[in-house]
N, C-alpha and C positions, 0 to 999 in steps of 0.2 A: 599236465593240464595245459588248454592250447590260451591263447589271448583272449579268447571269445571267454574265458572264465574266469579271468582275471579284473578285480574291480579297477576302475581309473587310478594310477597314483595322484595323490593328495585327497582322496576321499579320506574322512573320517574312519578310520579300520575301527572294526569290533563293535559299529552299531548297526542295524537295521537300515537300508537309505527307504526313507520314506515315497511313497509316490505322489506324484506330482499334479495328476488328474484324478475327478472319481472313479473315471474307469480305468482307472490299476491299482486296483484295492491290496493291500494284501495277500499274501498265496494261502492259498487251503493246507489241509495238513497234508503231509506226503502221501500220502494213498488216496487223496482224492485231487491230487495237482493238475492230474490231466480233464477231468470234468470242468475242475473250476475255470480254467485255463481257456475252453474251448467255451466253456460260458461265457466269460468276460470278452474272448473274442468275435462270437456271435451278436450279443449286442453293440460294440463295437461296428462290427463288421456290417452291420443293417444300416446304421446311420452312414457309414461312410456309401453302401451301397446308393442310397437314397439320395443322399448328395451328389453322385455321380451322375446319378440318372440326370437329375436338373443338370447338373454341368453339361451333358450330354444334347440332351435337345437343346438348351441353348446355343453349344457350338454349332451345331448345325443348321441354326438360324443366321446364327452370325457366318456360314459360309454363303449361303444363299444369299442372305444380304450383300458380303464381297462380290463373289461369282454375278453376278446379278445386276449389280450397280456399275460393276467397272468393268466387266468383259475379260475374256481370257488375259490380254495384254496387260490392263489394269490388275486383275487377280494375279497373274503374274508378280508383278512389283510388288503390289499389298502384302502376299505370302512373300517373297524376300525379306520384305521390309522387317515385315516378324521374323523369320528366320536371325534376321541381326540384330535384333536386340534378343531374342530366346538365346543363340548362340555366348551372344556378347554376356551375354548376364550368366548363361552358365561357368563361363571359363572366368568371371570375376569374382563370383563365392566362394571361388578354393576349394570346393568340396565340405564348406562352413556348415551350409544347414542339413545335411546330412550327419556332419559330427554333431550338429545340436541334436536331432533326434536322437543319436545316440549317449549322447554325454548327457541331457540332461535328463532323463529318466533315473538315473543313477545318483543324483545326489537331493537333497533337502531343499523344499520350496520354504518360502517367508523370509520376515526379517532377519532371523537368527539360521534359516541353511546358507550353502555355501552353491548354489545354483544362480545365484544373479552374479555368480564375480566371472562364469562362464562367456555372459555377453562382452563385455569386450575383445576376451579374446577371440571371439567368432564373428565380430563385427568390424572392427579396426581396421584387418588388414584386407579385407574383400571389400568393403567402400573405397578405401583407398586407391585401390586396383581397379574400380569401377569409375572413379573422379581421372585415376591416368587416361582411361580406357575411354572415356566420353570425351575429355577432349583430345587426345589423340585423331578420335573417329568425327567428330568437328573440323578439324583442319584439314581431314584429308576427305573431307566428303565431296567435295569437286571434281576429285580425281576418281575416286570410291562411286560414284552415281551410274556414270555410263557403263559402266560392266552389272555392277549389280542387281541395279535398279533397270534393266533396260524395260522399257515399255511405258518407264515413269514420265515422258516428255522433259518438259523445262523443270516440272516439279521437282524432281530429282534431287536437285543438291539440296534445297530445303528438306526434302524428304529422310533424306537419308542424316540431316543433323538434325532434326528434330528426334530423328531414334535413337544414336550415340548420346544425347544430351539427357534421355532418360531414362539408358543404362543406371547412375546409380540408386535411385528411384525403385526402378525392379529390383536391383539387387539386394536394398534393404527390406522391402514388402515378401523379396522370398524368405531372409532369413529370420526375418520375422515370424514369419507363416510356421515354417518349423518351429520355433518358438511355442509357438501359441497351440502347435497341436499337443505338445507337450504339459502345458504347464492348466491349460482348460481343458474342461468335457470335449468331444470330439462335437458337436454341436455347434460349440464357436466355432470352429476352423472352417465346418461345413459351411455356415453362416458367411465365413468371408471366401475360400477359396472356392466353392462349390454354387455359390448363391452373387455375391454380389457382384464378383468380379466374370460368371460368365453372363449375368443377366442382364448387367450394367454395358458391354460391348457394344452387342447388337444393338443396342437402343441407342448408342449413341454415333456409331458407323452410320446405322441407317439411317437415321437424322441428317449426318452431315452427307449423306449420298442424296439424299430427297433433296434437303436444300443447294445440289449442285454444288458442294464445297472442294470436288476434287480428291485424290490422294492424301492429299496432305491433312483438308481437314480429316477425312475419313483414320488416317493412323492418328493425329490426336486425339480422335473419340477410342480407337484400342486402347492409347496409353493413361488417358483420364483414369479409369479405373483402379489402376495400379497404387498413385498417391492417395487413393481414397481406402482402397484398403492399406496402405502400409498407415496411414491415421487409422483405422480401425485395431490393427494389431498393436500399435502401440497401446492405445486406451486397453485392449482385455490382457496383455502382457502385464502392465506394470502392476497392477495386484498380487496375482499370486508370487510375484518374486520378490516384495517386498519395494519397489524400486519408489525412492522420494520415502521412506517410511524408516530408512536406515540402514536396510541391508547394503551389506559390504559390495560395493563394486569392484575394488581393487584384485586385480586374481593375485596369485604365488607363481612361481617360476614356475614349478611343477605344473600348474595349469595350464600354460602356455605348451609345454614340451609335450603332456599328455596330447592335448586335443590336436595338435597339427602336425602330430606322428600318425594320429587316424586322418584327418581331414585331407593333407594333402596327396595322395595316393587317390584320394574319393576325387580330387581337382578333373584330374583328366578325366577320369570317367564316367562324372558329372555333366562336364560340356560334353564330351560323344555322347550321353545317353538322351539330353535335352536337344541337341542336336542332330540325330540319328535323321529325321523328317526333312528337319530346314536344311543340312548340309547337302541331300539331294534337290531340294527347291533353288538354290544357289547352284550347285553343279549345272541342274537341269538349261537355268537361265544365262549362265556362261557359255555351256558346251552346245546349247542346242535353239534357242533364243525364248522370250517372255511367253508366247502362248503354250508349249509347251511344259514351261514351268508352271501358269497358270493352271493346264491340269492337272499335272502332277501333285501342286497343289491343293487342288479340291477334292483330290482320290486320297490325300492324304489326310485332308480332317476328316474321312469316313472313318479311316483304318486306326486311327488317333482317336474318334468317338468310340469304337467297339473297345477299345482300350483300359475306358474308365470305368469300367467294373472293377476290374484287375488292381486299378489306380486307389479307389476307393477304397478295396480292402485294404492295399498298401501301408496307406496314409492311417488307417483305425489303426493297425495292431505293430506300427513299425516300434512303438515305443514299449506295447507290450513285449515284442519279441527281444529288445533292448536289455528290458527287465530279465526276464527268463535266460536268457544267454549269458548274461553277466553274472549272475548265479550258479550257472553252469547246469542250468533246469533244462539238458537238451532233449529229453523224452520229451517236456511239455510244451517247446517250442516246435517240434517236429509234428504236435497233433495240431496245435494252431495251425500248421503251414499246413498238415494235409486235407484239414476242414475246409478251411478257407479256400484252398486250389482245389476242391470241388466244387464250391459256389461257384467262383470263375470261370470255371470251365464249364458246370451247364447254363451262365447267366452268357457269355460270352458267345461260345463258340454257336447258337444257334444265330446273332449278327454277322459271323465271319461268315458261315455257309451261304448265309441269304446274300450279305455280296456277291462272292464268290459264282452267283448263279444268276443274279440280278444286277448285277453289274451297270448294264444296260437303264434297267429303270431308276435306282439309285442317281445315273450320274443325268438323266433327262431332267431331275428335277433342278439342277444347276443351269440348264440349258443345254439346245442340240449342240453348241460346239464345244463341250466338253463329252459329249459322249465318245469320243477319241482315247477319254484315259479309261475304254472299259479293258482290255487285257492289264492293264497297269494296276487297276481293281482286286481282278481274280487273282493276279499273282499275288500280290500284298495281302488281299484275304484269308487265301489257307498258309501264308508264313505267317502269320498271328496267330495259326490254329497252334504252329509248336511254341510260342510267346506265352500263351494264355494254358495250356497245358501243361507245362513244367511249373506254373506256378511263380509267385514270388519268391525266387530263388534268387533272386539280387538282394532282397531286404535278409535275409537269410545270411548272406556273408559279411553285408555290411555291421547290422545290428549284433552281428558275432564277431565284431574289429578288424573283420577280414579284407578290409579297403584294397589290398595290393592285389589278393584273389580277382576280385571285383573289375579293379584297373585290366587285368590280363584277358579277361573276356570281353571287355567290352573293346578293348585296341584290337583283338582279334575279329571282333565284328567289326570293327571305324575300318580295318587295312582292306577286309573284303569287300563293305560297303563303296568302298573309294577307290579299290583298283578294278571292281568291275565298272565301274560307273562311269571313268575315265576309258576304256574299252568301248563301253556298250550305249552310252546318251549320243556321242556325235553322230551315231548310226540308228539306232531305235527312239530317241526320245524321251520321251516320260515313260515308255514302255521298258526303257533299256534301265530308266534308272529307277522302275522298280524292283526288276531282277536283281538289279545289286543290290539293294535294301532287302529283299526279302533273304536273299544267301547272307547279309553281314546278322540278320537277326538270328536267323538258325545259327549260325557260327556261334555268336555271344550268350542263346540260351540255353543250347546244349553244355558249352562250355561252362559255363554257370551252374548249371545244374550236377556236373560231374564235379565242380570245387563242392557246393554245399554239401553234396553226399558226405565229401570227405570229411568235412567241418563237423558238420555239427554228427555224425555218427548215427545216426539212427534213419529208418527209412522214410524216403519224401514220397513215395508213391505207394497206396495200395489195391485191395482189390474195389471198391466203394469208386474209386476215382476210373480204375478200366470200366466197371458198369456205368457210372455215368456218362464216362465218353459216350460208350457203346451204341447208348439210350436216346443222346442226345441226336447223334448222326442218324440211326434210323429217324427218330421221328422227323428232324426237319429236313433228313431226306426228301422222305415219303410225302412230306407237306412241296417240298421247292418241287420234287417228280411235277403233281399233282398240276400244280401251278405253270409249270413249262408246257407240260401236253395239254393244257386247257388254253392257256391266255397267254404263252411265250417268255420270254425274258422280260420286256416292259413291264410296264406300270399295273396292266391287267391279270398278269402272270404272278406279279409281287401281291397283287390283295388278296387274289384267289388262296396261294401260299399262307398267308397270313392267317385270312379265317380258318384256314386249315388245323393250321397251330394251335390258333384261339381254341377250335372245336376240339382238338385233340389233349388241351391241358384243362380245359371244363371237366371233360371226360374221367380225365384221369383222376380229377377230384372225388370221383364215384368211388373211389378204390378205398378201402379198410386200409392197406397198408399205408398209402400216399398219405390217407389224413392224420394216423398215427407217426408219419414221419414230421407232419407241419404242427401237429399239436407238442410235440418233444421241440423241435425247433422253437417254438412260442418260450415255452418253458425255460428254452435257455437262454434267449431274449430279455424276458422277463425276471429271470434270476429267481424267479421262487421258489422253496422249501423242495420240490421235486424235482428242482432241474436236474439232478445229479443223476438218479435214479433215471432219468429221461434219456441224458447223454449216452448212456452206457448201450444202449442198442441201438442209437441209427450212428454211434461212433467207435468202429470195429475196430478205428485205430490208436484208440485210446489203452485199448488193452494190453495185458500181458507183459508190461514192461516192471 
């Protein structure tokens, strides 16, 4: 039996661990595990898609806002500036709120479980390291500015201590956030990570861009949001753990040993994975100077928007997958992951082609002098076709205890990421450093994908998922074709493409089978009486185990 099946030590042995959310009810009886399984993930998996979306166009309001208000040079800094607290805040959580999603799925919510004596141990020592870490990055912001931040003017040293100083800030609102997708409907979580804090950005960047506030004010309108949701996760946390009501805070030895035998192994490759974007926006502005970064930048939250599909479903089923794994249910965690990395892949990959081909008119809506980062585009865009293809196969190792797995692909991607990049920016630019980003991500998901095979033992790919590749590349081929030879790469090329698509998925709605596929998907949405019977035919993969 591997560790992915083994319960936490100090859990209560020999009862049931209750679940923590509504959506992780209970397992079905064994002959219907994989139905139920693929139900609960489907509802699940729609809310978090939903939420993505919104997070989604609002990111890329709030790039256009950036881009737009402070120019490549200014956009440069701005994207630093986040890079260093995104960085700063991953490498201070220790890999904490990923051991929360997995640790706490596994034990008993309320007064009387033993799931609130968790937070301290996941909170303690990642603040702590976040209070070194902000003022460290304080005192040396003086020095720290002119490399970093270059493009920042005189702002700079303020700039760049105004973001160390709300390092620990972020880094309680993250492990919160983990928290909260656990222990509520996936709804709350949506509500704060999905809703407030991408909605809340823009609106307040751009505010202080209109009123001419500069840099500075402009990043404390990004970091405002942050203490607003970490008040928010407190308020929907402290109910269901029971916390102020009596439950035990105090953990056990055991607790402590458990959780940061998983957690720290997740450290490192936590900061590479949160960092994979910013650590090239940094290189970029080192090795090659601030406008350059500034596109690379802006090519970056395309490639990072097309993402949150992927993100979305992550975040619904990471705790079901938790569930399932630690039971050692890996038949019905392998049809979550292959359900789900269908969605992704046809929700996804028709964004990455349309970059990919549109490159061009994508990056005009930033302005003419970022259409500079269009190869930097195309390449980043079909390295996310293998990203979003293999599927959540990081939540797969992690959710299965396999953190050290996890660590070895992702240092496999940070070493290629970072020794092409150091090669290829002083000479290409943001062109060069996307070539390394796009070779460190194949490197880390193929890698990944060949650990989880081994993990969890059952097949992550089948035929369901080659057809919809298949399906997806002709049709937005034939749509981006259509669009190049009528109206070019630009803005003309991209609508024509567009209604294409519209016309072609209207269409498709005509079809007997299409509506019989979305009327079974409703069904398992909706959890009623016949979802089961529904699953069983557009879910081929659910069978014969």
């Amino acid at each position: 039996m591997t560790a992915a099946t083994r319960p936490p030590t100090g859990a209560d042995e020999g009862r049931p661990t209750p679940a923590l959310a509504e959506d992780q009810a209970a397992p079905s009886p064994a002959g219907d595990t994989g139905s139920a399984e693929t139900r609960r993930s489907a509802r699940s998996g729609v809310a978090g898609l939903l939420g993505a979306a919104t997070s989604g166009l609002f990111g890329f309001v709030l790039a256009v806002v950036i881009t737009r208000g402070y120019g490549t040079a200014g956009a440069g800094a701005f994207f630093a500036a986040i890079g260093v607290v995104t960085v700063a805040t991953a490498i201070c959580t220790l890999g904490a709120e990923t051991g929360l999603m997995w640790a706490l799925p596994r034990r008993s919510a309320g007064v009387r479980g033993d799931a609130a004596r968790v937070l301290p141990v996941a909170l303690i020592p990642p603040l702590l390291t976040g209070l070194l870490v902000a003022g460290a990055g304080v005192l040396a912001a003086d020095a720290l500015a002119p490399r970093l931040l270059r493009g920042s003017g005189a702002s700079g040293d303020a700039l760049l201590t105004v973001t160390f100083a709300a390092v620990p800030v972020v880094v309680a609102m993250t492990l919160l956030l983990a928290a909260l997708r656990c222990v509520r409907p996936i709804r709350a979580y949506v509500g704060v990570q999905f809703l407030l804090l991408p909605i809340a950005r823009p609106v307040l960047v751009g505010a202080a861009a209109l009123a001419g506030g500069g840099l500075l004010a402009g990043m404390t309108g990004w970091l405002v949001p942050a203490a607003l949701a970490l008040l928010a996760c407190l308020t929907l946390v402290a109910g269901p753990l029971g916390l102020g009501r009596g439950a035990t805070l105090r953990p056990r030895r055991a607790d402590w040993s458990t959780f940061w035998r998983f957690a720290l192994p997740r450290a490192a490759s936590a900061a590479i994975d949160a960092g994979s974007m910013w650590v090239g926006v940094l290189l970029t502005s080192v090795l090659a100077g601030p406008a350059d970064a500034g596109v690379f930048g802006a090519v970056g939250r395309y490639v990072l928007a097309g993402q949150l599909a992927m993100q979305g479903l992550r975040v619904a089923v990471s705790p079901q997958l938790s569930r399932l794994l630690g039971r050692g249910e890996r038949a019905a965690a392998a049809a979550v992951h292959r359900q789900l990395t269908t969605w992704g892949l046809v929700l996804s990959w028709p964004v990455y082609l349309l970059l990919a081909v549109f490159a061009l008119a994508f990056l005009q809506l930033f302005g003419p002098e970022f259409t500079a980062g269009v190869p930097a585009m195309t390449v980043l865009a079909l390295a996310m076709l293998v990203n979003t293809g293999v599927g959540n196969v990081q939540s797969l190792l992690l959710m299965g205890g396999r953190s050290g797995l996890h660590l070895v692909a992702t240092v496999a991607g940070l070493t290629v990421t970072v020794s092409l990049g150091l090669w290829l920016i002083p000479r290409h630019g943001a062109t060069g450093a996307a070539v390394a980003w796009a070779a460190g991500i194949a490197t880390e998901n193929l890698t990944a994908a060949a650990f989880a095979r081994s993990v969890v033992r059952e097949p992550l790919f089948d035929a369901a998922m080659v057809r919809a590749a298949v399906a997806t590349i002709a049709g937005v081929g034939l749509a981006a074709g259509v669009g190049v030879l009528v109206g070019g790469r630009g803005l003309p090329g991209l609508a024509l493409a567009l209604a294409v698509l519209v016309a072609g998925c209207v269409g498709m709605l005509t079809l007997p089978r299409v509506r019989a596929g979305i009327r079974g998907t409703m069904r398992q949405i909706r959890g009623g009486d016949n979802a089961a019977a529904a699953a069983e035919p557009t879910s081929a993969s659910t069978r014969g185990r």
